[in-house]
C-alpha positions in Angstrom: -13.1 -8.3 -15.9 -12.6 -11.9 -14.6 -9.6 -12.5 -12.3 -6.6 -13.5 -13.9 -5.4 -16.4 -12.0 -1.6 -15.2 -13.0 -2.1 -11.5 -11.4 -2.8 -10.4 -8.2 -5.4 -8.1 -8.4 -7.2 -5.8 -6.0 -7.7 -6.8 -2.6 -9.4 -4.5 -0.1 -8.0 -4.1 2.8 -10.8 -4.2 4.5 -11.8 -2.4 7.5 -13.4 -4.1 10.4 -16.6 -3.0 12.0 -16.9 -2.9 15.6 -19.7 -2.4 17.9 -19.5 0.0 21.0 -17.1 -2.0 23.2 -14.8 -3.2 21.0 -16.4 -6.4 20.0 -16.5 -7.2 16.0 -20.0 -6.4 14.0 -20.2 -9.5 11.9 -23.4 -8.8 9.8 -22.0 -5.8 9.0 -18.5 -7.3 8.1 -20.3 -9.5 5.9 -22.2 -6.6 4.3 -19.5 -4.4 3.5 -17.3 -7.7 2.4 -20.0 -8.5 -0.3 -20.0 -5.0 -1.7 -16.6 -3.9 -2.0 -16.0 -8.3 -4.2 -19.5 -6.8 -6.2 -17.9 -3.4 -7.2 -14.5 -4.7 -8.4 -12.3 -6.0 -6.1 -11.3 -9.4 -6.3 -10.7 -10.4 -2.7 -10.7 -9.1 0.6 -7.6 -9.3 2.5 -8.9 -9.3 6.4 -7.1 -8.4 9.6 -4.8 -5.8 7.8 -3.4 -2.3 8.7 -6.7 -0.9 7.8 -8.7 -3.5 9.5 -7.2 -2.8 12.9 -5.6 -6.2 12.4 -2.9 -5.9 15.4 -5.9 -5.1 17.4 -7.9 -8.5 16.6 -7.0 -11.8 18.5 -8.1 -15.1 17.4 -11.2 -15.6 18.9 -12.3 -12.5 16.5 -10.1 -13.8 13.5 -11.6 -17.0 13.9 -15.3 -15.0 13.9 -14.5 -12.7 11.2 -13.2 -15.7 8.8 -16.2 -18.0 9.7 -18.8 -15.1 8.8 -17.4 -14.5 5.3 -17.4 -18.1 4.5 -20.8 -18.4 5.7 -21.9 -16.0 3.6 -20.7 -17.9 0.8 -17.6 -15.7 0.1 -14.9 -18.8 -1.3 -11.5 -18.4 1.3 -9.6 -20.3 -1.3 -10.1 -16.9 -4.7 -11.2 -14.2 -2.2 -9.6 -14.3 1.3 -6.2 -12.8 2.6 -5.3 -12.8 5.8 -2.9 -10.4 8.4 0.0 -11.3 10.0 0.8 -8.6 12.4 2.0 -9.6 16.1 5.5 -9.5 18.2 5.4 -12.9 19.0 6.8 -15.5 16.6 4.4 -18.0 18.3 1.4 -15.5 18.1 2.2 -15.2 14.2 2.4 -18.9 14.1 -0.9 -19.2 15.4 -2.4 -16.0 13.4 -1.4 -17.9 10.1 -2.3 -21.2 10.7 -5.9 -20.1 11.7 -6.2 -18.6 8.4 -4.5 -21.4 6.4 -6.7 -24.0 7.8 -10.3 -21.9 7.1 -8.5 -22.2 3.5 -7.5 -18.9 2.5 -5.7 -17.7 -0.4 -2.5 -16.3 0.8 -0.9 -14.6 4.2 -0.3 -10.6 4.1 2.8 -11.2 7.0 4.4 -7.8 8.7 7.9 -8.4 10.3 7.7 -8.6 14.1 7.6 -4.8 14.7 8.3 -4.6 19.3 11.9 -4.2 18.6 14.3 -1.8 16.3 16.7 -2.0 15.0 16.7 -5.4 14.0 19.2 -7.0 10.8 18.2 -8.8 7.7 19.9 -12.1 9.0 17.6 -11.8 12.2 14.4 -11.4 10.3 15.2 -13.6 7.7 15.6 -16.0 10.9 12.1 -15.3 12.1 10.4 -15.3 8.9 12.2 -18.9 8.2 11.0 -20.3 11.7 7.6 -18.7 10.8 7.2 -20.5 7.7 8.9 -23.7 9.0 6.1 -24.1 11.5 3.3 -23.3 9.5 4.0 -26.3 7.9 3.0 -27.9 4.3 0.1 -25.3 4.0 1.8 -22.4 3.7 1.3 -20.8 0.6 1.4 -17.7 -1.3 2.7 -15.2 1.6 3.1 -11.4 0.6 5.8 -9.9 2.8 4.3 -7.0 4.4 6.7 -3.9 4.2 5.3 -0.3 6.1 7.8 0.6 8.0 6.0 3.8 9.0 3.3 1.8 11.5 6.6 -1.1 11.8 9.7 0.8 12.0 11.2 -2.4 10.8 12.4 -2.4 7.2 11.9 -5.2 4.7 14.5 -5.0 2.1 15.3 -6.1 -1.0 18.5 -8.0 -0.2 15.9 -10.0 2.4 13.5 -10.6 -0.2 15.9 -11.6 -2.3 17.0 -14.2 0.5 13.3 -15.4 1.2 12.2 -16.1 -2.1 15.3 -17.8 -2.5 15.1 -20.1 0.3 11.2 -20.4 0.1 10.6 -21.1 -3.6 6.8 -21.3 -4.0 6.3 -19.5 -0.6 6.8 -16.2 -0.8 4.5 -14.8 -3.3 4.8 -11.1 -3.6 5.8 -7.8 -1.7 3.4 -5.5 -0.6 4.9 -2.4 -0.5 3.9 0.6 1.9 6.6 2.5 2.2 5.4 5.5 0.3 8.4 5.7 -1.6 7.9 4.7 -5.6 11.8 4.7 -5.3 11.4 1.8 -3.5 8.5 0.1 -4.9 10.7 0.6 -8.4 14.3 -1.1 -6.2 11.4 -4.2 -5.8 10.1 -4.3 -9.6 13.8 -4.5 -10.6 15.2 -7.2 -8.4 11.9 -9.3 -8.0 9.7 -8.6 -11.1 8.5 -12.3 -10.7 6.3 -11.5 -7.8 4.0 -9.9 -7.2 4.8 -6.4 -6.5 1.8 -4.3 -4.9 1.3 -0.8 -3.8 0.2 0.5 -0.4 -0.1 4.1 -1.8 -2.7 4.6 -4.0 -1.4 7.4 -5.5 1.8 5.3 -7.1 -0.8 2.7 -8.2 -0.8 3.0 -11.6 2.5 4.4 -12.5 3.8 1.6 -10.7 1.0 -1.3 -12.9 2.3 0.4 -16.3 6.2 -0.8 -14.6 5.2 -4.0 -13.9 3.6 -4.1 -10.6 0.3 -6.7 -10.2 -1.9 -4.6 -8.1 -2.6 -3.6 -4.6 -4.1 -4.2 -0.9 -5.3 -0.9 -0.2 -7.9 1.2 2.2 -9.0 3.2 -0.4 -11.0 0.0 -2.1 -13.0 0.2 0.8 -14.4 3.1 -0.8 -14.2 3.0 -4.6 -13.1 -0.4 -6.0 -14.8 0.8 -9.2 -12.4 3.6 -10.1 -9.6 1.7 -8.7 -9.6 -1.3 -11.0 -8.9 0.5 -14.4 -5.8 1.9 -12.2 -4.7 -2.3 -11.0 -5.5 -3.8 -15.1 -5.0 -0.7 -17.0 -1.8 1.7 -15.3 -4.5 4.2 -15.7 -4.5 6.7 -13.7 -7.0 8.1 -11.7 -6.9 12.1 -10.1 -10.1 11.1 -8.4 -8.2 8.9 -6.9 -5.1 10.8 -5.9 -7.8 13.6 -4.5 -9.3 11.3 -2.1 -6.2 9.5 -0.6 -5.0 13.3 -0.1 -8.2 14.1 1.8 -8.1 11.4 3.8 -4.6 11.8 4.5 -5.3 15.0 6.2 -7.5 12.9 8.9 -6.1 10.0 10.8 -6.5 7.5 8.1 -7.9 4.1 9.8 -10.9 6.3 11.8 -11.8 8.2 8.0 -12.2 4.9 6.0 -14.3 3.5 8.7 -16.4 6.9 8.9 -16.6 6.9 5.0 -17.5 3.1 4.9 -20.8 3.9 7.2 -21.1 7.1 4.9 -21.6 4.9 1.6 -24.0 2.4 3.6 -25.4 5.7 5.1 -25.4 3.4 8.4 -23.7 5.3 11.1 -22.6 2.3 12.9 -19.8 1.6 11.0 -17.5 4.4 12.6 -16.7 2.6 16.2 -13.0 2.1 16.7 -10.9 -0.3 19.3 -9.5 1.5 21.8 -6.8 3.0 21.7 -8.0 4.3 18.5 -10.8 6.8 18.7 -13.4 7.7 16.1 -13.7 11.3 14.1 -15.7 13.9 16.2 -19.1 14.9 14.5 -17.8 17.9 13.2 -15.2 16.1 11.3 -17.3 13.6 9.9 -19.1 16.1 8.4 -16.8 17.8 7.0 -14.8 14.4 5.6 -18.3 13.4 3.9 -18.8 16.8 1.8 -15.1 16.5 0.8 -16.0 13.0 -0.3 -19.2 13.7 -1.8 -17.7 16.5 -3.6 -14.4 14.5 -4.9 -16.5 11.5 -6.2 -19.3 13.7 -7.5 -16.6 15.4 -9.8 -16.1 12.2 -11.4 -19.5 11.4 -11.9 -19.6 14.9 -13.9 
């Protein structure tokens, strides 16, 4: 099914590879990049939760962007890019990287060092953010997951944003977990697009309205996961597999199950101070995956 320019889609967030040391494993970026866009998704958001994005400083941004686009992957249908960092200059400099290359839209998080913080002060800091990108801004999807954050986006403040920023702000990307929530966001803001963190909400919240997602799990099986973004359908395959991966620490089990499916061990390295899944675990994580997946084959 061809990208519908008016919907959003499925975007993997995608994880990145690292090599012992903490250094970025570009070929193998590039590889798993080109085979999650061939099995259904129709972009790749980079430097996101599940890409160890907060992690990554420009140097490696810049890399990780100039690889894909080297490989013929187009920025302007197929690239998002993370916005995760404290600093309002360090965001500044995050986003305009990735405008420049020429990607598609900006996946921002709220500045997430201190708590606590009001709507009137983030709508401050998102409005300085977006007044010093520039003219190039464009299609930004307001990153709300509060649980890695512990800053809330809410709807009053999106609400404000898209009000102020006509033709800016985009969408919501909701990872709160809650479908309470995610349904508070269709209501007020139907006219974006409205995407689900939680695969498990996916397409319950599609057949309300929502346009799709930026998720782990199409790191893993984009194929099962785009009847669920154009269809509402819903997937128990799916629901099984977030819940087993749940159980694990969730960035370290994509990455493991990423170097499963290439059956290439060296996708598993994390940066410190994340830590890989023990053998043992691995082992374990792969039959349960085999096993789940194998059951839909059947």
């Amino acid at each position: 099914m061809p990208l519908d320019p008016n919907r959003f889609g499925l975007s993997c967030a995608i994880t990145t590879p690292m090599k012992e040391g903490g250094s970025v494993d570009l070929p193998r970026l590039v590889k798993h990049a080109l085979h999650v866009l061939a099995q259904g998704c129709d972009s790749v958001t980079l430097y996101g939760t599940t890409g160890e994005g907060a992690a990554l400083g420009l140097p490696a941004r810049g890399a990780m962007m100039g690889a894909l686009i080297g490989a013929g992957i187009d920025p302007a249908s197929q690239v998002y890019a993370g916005v995760a960092a404290a600093s309002l200059n360090e965001s500044v400099e995050q986003g305009r990287l990735a405008l420049d290359a020429g990607a598609r839209g900006l996946l921002v998080a709220p500045p997430f060092y201190f708590k606590g913080v009001s709507d009137e002060g983030l709508y401050r800091w998102f409005s300085q953010l977006f007044e010093k990108l520039g003219p190039s801004v464009r299609n930004v999807i307001l990153y709300h997951i509060p649980s890695v954050t512990a800053v809330d986006i809410s709807v009053d403040l999106v609400q404000r944003l898209k009000t102020a920023f006509p033709g800016i702000v985009a969408g919501v990307k909701d990872s709160s977990g809650s479908y309470a929530n995610t349904e508070a966001l269709l209501k007020a803001h139907g006219e974006l697009a409205i995407l689900v963190g939680d695969e498990r909400q996916l397409a319950k919240a599609v057949r309300n309205g929502a346009q799709g997602s930026i998720c782990g799990v199409a790191n893993l099986v984009p194929h099962l996961l785009r009847p669920m973004v154009y269809e509402g359908t819903d997937s128990p395959v799916v629901n099984a597999l977030v819940d087993e991966i749940c159980s694990h620490p969730v960035l370290p089990a994509v990455k493991a199950l990423v170097g499963h499916l290439h059956g290439d061990a060296g996708y598993g390295a994390m940066r410190p101070p994340l830590e890989a899944l023990d053998e043992a675990t691995r082992k374990r994580l792969f039959a349960a995956f085999d096993r789940i997946t194998q059951a839909k084959a059947a």
